[in-house]
N, C-alpha and C positions, 0 to 999 in steps of 0.2 A: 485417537479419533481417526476414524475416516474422512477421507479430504475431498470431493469436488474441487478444478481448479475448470473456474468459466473464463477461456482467453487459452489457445496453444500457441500463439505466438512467439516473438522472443521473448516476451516479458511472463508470457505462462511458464515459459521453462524454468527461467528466476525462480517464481515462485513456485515451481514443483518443487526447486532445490531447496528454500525456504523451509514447504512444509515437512520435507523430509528433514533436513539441519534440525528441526524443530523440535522431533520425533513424533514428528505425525503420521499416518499411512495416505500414500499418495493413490487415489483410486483409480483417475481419468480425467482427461478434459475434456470439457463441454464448448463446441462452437457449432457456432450458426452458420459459419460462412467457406469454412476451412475443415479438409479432411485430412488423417494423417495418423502418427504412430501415438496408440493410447489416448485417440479421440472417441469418445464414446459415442459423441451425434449432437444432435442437435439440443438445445431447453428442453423443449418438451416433451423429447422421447426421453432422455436422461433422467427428468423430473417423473418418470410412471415408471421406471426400469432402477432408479435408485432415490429411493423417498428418501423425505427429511427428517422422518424419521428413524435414519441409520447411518444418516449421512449428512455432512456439513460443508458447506462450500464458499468458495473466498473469490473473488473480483480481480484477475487480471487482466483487465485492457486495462492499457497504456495511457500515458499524458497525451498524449497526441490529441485527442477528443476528449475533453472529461467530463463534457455533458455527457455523452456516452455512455461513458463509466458509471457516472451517476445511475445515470439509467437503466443500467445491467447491477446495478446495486438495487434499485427498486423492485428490479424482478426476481434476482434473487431471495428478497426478504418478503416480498408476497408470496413466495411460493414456500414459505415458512422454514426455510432452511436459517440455521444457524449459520456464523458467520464469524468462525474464531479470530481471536490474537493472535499472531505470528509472532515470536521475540525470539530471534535466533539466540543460540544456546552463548554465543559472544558478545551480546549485546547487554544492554544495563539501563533498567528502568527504575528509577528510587521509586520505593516502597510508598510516598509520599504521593504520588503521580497517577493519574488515570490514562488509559490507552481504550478506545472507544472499538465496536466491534467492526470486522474484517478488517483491522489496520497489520502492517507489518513493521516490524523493527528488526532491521537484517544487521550482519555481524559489524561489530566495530561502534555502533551505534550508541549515543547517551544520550538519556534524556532522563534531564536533574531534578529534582525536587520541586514539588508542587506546581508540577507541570502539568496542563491536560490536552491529552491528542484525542482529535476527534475520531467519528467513524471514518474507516476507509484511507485512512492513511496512508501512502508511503514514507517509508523512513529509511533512506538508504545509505548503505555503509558508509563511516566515517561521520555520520552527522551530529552534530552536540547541540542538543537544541537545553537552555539554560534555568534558571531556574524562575516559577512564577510563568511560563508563557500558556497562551493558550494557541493553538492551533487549528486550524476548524477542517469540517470533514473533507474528505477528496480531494486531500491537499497533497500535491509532490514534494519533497524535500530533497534533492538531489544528492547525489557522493558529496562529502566533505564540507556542506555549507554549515554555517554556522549561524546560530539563531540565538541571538543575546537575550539576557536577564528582561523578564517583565513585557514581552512582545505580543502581539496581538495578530496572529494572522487569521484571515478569514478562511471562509470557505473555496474549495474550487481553485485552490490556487498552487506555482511554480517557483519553486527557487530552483536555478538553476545550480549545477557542482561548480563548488570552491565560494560560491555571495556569502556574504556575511549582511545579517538583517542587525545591525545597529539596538543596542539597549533602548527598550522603549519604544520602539516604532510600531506601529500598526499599518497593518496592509487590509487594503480592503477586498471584499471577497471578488474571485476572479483574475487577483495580479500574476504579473507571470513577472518573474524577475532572471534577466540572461544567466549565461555560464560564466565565470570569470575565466575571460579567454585570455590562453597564455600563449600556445602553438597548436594547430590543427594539422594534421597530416589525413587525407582522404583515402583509406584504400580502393584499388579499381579492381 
């Protein structure tokens, strides 16, 4: 498939590599705000110069804003473009499990039996999310956190790399949960 990636930022280039890893064909990114190498333009000139009917496009902006996100996922899906799975080729979704549309499951990733990811997911490397959870859409899942048996996380939400969300817990939509800080080094 042909790919749209809306977001060239650092996290669009992720997910260029994603859709590539994938074996998807990587077309262009689309931004509103930002010009640059294999930016095609803006939404709306993107959306007349490559329809959705020949093209499919996926959500990279950032956790930073997820209303945002949100948002750029609402435009995307009114302007009737598809909005594939991403499951990098090292990653492992049981057969048992649903992954909702424009989510990504990048390398290293589980997600165990009768598990369901909503729309717009991130899923990023190292994560085990366990078996029986539900996760809801526009939700980040950071490097290596770990998401136990039977959880409930809502919409709009953050786990930062390295949390472990406890058997059984529910989060309500919108929680941001930190990074399990070990050592920070800042470069200048």
């Amino acid at each position: 498939m042909k790919v749209l990636v809306y977001g060239s930022r650092l996290f669009g280039g992720v997910v260029r590599c994603l859709v590539e890893d994938s074996g998807h064909e990587f077309v262009g990114f689309i931004d509103d705000m930002h010009q640059g190498p294999d930016v095609l333009g803006q939404f709306e000139s993107v959306r007349l110069s490559h329809p959705p009917s020949a093209y499919e496009c996926v959500n990279a902006v950032g956790y930073a804003n997820l209303a945002a996100r949100r948002g750029v996922t609402a435009r995307i899906q009114a302007a009737e473009y598809a909005m594939p799975v991403l499951v990098h080729p090292r990653a492992y979704v049981s057969t048992t499990s649903s992954v909702g549309p424009g989510t990504f499951v990048m390398a290293g990733a589980l997600i165990d039996c009768r598990v369901t990811i909503g729309a717009g997911v991130v899923v990023w490397p190292g994560v085990c999310v366990s078996h029986d959870c539900r996760v809801g859409a526009n939700t980040f899942l950071s490097p290596n956190c770990t998401v136990c048996g039977d959880c409930r996380i809502g919409d709009d939400c953050f786990v930062g790399a390295g949390a472990v969300i406890v058997s059984h817990a529910v989060l309500p939509d919108a929680t941001r949960i930190k990074a399990l800080e070990r050592y920070v080094t800042l470069r200048r």
